[in-house]
C-alpha positions in Angstrom: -117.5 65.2 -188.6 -117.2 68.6 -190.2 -119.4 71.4 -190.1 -120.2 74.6 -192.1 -119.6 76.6 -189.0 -116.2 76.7 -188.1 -117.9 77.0 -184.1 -119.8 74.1 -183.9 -118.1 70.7 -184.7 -120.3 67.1 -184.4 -118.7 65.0 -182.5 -121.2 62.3 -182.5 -124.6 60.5 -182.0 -126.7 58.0 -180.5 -130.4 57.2 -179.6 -132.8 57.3 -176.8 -135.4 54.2 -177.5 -138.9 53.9 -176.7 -138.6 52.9 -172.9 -136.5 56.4 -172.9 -132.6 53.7 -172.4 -129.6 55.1 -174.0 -128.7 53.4 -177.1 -125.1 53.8 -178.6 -126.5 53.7 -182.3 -128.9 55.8 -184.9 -132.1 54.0 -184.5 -133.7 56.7 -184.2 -132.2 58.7 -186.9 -135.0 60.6 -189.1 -134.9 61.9 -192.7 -137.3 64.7 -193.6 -139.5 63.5 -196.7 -139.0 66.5 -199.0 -142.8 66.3 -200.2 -144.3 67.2 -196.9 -147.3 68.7 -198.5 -148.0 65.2 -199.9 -148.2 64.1 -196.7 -150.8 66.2 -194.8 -153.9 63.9 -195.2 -154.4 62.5 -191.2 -156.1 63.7 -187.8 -153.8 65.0 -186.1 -155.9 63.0 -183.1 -155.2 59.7 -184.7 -153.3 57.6 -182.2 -153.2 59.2 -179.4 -154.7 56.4 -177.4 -151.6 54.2 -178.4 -149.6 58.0 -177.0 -146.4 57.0 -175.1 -145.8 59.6 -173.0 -142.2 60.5 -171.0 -141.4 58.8 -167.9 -141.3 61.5 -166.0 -139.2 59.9 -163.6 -136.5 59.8 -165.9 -136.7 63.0 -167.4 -134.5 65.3 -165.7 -131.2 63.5 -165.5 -131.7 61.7 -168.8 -130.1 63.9 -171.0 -126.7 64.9 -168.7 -126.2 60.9 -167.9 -126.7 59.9 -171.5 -124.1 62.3 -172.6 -121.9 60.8 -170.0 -122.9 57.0 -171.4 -122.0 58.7 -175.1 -118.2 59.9 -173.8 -117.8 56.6 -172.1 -118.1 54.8 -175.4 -115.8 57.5 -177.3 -113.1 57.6 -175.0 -110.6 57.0 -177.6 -112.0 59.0 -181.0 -112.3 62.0 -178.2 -109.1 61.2 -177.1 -107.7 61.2 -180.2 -109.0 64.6 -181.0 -107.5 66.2 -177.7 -111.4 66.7 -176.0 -110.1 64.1 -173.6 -107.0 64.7 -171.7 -104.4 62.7 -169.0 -103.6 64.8 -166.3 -100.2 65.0 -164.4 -101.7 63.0 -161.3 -103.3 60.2 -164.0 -106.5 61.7 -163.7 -108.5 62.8 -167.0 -109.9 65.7 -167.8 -112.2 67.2 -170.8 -110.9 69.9 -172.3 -114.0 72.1 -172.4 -115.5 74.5 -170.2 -119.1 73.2 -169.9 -121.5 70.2 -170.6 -125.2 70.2 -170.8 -128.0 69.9 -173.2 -129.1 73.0 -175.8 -132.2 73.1 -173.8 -130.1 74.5 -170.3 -127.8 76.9 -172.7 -130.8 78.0 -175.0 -132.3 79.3 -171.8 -129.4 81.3 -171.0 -129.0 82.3 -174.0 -132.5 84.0 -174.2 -132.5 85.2 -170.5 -131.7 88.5 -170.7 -135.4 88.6 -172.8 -137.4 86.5 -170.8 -138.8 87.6 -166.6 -138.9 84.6 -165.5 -137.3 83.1 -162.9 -134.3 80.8 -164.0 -132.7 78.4 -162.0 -129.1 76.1 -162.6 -127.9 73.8 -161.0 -124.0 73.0 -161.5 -121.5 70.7 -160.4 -117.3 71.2 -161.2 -115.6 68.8 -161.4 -111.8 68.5 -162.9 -112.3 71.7 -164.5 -115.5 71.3 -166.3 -118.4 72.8 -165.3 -121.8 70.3 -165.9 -125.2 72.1 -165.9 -128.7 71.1 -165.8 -131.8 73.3 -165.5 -133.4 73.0 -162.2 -137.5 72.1 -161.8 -137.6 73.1 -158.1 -140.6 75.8 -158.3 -140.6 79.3 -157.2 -141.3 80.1 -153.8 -144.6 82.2 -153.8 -143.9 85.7 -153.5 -144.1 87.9 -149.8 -146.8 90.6 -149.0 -145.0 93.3 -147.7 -146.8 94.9 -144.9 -147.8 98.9 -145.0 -145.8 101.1 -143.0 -146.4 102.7 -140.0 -149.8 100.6 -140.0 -152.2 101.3 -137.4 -152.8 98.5 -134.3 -156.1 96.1 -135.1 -159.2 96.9 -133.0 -160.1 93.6 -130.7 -162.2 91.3 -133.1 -165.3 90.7 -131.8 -166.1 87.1 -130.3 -166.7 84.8 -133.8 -170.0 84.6 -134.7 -171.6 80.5 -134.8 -170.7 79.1 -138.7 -173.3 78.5 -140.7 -173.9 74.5 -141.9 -172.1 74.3 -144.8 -173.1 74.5 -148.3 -173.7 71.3 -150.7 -170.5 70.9 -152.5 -171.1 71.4 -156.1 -168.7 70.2 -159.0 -168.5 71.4 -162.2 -166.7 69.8 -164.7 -164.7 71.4 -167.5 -164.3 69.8 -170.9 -160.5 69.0 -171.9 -159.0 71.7 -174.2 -157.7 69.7 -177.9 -155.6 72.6 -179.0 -155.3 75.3 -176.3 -154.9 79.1 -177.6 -151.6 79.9 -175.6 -150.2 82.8 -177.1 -152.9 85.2 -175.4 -150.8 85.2 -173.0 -146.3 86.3 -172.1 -144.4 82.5 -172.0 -142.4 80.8 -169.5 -139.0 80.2 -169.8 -140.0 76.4 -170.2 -141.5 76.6 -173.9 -144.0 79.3 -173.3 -146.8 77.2 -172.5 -149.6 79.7 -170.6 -153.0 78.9 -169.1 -155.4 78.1 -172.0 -157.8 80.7 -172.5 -160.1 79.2 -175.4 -162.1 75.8 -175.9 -162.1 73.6 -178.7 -165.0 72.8 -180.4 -167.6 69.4 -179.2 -166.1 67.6 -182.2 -162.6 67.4 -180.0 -163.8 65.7 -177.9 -165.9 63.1 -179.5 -165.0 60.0 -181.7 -163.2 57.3 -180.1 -161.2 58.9 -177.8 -161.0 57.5 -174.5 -162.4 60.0 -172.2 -163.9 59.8 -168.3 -166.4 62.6 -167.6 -165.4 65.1 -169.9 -162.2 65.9 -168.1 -159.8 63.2 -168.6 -158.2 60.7 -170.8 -156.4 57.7 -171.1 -152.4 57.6 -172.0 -149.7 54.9 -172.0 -146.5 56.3 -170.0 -142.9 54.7 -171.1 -143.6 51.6 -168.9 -146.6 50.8 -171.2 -149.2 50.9 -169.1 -152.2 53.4 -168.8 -152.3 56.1 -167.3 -155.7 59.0 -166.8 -154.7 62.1 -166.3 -156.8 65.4 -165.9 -156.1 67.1 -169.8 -156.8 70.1 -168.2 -153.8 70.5 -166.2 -151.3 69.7 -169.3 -151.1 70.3 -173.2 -150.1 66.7 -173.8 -152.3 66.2 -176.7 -151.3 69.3 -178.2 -147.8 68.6 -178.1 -148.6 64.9 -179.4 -150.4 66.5 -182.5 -146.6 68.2 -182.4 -145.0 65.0 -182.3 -147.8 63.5 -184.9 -146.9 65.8 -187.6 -142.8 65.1 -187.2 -143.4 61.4 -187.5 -145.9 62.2 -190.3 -143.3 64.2 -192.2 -140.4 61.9 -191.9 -138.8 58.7 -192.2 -136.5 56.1 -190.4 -135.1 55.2 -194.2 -133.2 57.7 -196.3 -135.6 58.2 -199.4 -137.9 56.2 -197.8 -142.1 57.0 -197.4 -143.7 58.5 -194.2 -145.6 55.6 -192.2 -149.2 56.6 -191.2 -149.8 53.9 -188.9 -146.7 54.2 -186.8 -147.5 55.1 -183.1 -145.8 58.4 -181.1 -143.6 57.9 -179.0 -141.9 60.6 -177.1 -139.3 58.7 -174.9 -137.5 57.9 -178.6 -134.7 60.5 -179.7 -132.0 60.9 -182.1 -129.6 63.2 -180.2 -126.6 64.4 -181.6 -123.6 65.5 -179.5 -121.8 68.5 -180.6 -118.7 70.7 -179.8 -119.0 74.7 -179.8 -116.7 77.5 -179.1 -118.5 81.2 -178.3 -116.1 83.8 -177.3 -113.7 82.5 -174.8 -116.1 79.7 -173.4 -116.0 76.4 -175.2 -118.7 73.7 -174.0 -120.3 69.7 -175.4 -123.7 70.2 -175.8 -126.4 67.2 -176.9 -129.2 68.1 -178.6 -132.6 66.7 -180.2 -132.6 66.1 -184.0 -135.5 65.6 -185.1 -134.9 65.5 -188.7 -132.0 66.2 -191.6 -132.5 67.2 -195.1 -130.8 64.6 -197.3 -128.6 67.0 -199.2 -125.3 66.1 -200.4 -124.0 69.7 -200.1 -124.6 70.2 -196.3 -123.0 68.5 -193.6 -124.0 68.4 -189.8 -125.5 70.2 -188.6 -126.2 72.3 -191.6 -128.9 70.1 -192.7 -130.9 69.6 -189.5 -134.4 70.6 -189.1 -136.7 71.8 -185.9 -139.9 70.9 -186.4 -142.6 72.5 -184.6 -146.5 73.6 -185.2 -148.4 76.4 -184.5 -152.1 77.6 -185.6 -152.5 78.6 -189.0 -154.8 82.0 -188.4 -153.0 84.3 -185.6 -154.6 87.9 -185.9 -154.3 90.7 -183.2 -152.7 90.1 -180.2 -151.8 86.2 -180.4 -150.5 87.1 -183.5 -148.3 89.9 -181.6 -147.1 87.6 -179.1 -146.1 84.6 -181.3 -144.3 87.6 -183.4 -141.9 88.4 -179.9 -141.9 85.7 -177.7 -141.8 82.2 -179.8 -139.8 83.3 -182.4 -137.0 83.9 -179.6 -137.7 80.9 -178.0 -137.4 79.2 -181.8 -134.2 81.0 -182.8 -132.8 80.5 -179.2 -133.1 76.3 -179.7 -131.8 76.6 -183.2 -129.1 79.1 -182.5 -127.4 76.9 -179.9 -127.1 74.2 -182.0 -126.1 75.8 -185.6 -129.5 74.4 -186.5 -130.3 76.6 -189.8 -134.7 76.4 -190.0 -137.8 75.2 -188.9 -140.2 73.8 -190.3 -143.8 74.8 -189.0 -146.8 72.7 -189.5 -150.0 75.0 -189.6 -152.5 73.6 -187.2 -156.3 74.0 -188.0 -157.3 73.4 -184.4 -161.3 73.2 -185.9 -160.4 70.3 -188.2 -157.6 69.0 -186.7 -155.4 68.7 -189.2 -152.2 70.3 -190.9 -153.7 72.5 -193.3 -149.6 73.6 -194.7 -146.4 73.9 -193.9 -144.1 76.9 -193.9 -140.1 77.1 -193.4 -139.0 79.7 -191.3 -134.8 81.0 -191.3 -133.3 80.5 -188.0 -131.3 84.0 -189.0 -134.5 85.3 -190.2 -136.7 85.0 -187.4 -134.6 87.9 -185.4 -136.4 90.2 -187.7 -139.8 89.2 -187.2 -140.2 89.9 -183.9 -140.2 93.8 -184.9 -137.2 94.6 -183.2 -138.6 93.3 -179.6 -135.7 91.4 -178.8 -132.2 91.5 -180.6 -129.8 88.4 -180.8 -126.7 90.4 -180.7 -127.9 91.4 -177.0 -128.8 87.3 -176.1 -125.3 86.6 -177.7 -123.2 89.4 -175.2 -125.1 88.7 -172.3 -125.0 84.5 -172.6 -121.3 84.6 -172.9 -121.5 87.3 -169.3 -123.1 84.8 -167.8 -120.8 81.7 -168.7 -118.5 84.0 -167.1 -120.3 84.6 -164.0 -120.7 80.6 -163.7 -117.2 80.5 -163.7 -116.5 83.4 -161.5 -119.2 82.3 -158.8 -118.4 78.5 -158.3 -114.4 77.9 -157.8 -114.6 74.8 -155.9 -113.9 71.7 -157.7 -115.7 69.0 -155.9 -117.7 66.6 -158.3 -119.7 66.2 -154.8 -121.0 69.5 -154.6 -124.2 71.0 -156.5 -124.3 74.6 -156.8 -128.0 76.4 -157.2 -128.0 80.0 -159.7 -130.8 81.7 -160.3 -131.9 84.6 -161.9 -134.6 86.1 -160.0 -138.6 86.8 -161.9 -139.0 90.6 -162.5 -142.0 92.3 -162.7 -143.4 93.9 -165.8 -143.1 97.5 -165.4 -141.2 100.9 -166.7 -137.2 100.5 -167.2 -138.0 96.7 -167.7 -135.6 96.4 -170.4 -132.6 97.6 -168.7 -133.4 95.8 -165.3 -133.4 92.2 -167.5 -129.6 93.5 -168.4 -128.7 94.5 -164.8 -130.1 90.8 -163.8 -127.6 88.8 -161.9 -127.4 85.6 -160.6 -128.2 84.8 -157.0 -125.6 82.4 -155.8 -127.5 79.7 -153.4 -125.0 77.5 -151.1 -124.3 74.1 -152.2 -126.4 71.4 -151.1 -126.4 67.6 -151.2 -129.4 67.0 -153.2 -128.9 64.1 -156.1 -128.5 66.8 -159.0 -126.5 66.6 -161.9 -125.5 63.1 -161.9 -122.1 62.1 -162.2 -122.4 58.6 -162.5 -119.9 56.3 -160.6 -119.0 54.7 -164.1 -118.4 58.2 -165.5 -116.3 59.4 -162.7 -114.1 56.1 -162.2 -113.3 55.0 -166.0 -113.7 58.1 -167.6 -112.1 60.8 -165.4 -110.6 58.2 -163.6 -111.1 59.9 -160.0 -110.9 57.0 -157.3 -112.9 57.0 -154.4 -110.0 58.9 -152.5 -109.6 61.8 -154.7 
């Protein structure tokens, strides 16, 4: 399949369903419905008791082992184009450098903006380098003690405690559509602590709610599950996820259906091949919809969707200006994506109020100058190099940890997120980028005593 960028060929597709399974098919294929603005008229809270939610469980290896699942059922079309090679000893290899998903190599590729602490895991096998993003957490940072302090005086002997206090609780109201750009974002889709509430009407109607603080979901499995809203922006990224299905259709030239439920284990991924600078990798990535044009080919007419609120003044405003538009550009970028379409949010009505197309090349220039692509571009090909300069043993038993330590916001910052360099971690046996046993025996064909 041929692309407008002489980079990035498609080398594929195939579908995640609703229970989040690998399907070898476009089931889940989307067409965007060119007259979005005739399809604007829902609450963007409709549904969401009928919300099925990841399987968290499945999550983090989904995307690496479905790739694998994909190149298992190409073996000959990828053979046949030289991606999939016999070796002298009758082993195969890819001939690539790297395999992951554009979410790992999107955050690499905006690192050198972004302080946050950044973490890979990788695994070599026959040449080929397969990375994942890691979700350990950071360890919590060390107090360091003053110098020369002077010794503690004896405490005197503890004085009786006092009978404690009645407990009291107070219970917050869940937050509809958090303000989260009043805050820097994390590396993981910028996704702060909210610091506004929505209005009463938010949380009313029929909405299934316990005490103000939770409500009721259905995970993959299809059953229910309450969790605090609080401590997650689920229903903001369902009214996300609303507004996509709202917009598009699983017929080409075919209508928008209101009434169909979100589902966000169900994917239409595309797998692609890219070249930048001497590093060549597979990635797989999330379309979420294509343009049915007859003049562009994949993955020329893909389209990000995404929503955001319609009125940003003063400093959300600022902050959406430097740090989403990188995190937008970096997700399109990778994956020769050319725009994104943005659904306005009015968080007070809950509803899309319009929608606005944004350039992928055009959002560099609305961030004011606060980060520059050219310097994401030179410094995510440095540390493809450093990946293959740090980890030199080929063992597809081995998991490497990389990370890229959290700075601290300060003078010089700039120059010190340049000078960042991985910490290399020694390998450990944790179950981490998967390479499954029907991967590694009828693809690569490694036997158990290689």
């Amino acid at each position: 399949m041929a692309s407008n960028s002489p980079d990035i060929e498609v080398l594929g597709t195939f579908s995640i369903d609703e229970r989040g399974n690998y399907q070898n098919d476009s089931s889940q294929r989307r067409f965007l419905v060119e007259t979005v603005n005739d399809h604007l008229q829902f609450d963007l809270r409709d549904g969401i008791d009928d919300y099925i939610a990841q399987n968290q469980r499945k999550v983090r290896y989904a995307s690496l082992s479905s790739v694998q699942d994909w190149i298992h059922d190409n073996m000959q079309e990828l053979t046949e184009r030289t991606i999939l090679e016999t070796e002298r000893g009758g082993t195969r290899k890819l001939n690539v450098d790297f395999v992951g998903s554009a979410d790992v190599f999107s955050l690499l590729l905006r690192a050198c903006e972004c302080i946050d602490r950044l973490e890979i895991l990788v695994r070599r096998c026959n040449g080929t380098y397969y990375i994942e993003s890691s979700l350990r957490k950071s360890q919590p940072r060390r107090q360091v003690a003053p110098l020369a302090a002077p010794a503690p005086r004896p405490a005197p002997p503890p004085a009786p405690a006092p009978a404690p206090a009645p407990q009291q609780f107070f219970h917050r109201p869940p937050t509809m559509f958090p303000s989260h750009f009043n805050q820097r974002p994390r590396f993981g889709g910028g996704r702060p602590v909210a610091t506004s509430r929505a209005p009463r009407s938010a949380r009313e109607s029929n909405r299934t709610r316990t005490s103000g603080q939770s409500y009721s979901r259905r995970t993959s499995t299809g059953s229910r599950a309450t969790t605090p809203a609080r401590n997650e922006l689920s229903e903001m990224k369902y009214a996300r996820r609303k507004f996509a299905t709202s917009i598009t259709s699983t017929d080409e030239g075919g209508v928008p259906n209101a009434d169909e439920p979100v589902n966000a284990n169900a994917k239409y991924v595309v797998v692609m091949k890219r070249q930048f600078g001497d590093h060549s990798f597979i990635l797989s990535t999330d379309v979420q919809a294509e343009r049915i044009d007859s003049n562009q080919t994949p993955p020329g007419n893909y389209v990000c969707i995404r929503a955001r609120r319609a009125h940003l003044v003063g400093k959300p405003f600022t902050n959406f200006k430097k740090y989403k538009t990188l995190e937008w550009w970096s997700q399109a970028y990778i994956a020769g994506i050319p725009e994104v379409l943005c659904g306005m949010r009015d968080d007070r009505r809950h509803e899309i109020t319009s929608v606005k197309t944004f350039e992928v090349k055009q959002l560099p220039e609305m961030s004011d100058g606060f980060w520059k692509p050219r310097i994401c571009r030179k410094k995510f090909k440095a540390y493809l190099s450093d990946i293959k300069t740090l980890i030199q043993d080929d063992n597809p038993r081995v998991v490497y940890r990389l990370e890229l330590p959290e700075l601290r916001l300060g003078p010089g910052i700039k120059d010190r997120l340049q000078k960042r360099k991985f910490i290399f971690h020694p390998p450990t046996e944790e179950d981490s980028v998967i390479l499954t046993d029907q991967y590694r025996l009828d693809v690569l064909n490694i036997q158990e005593n290689n």
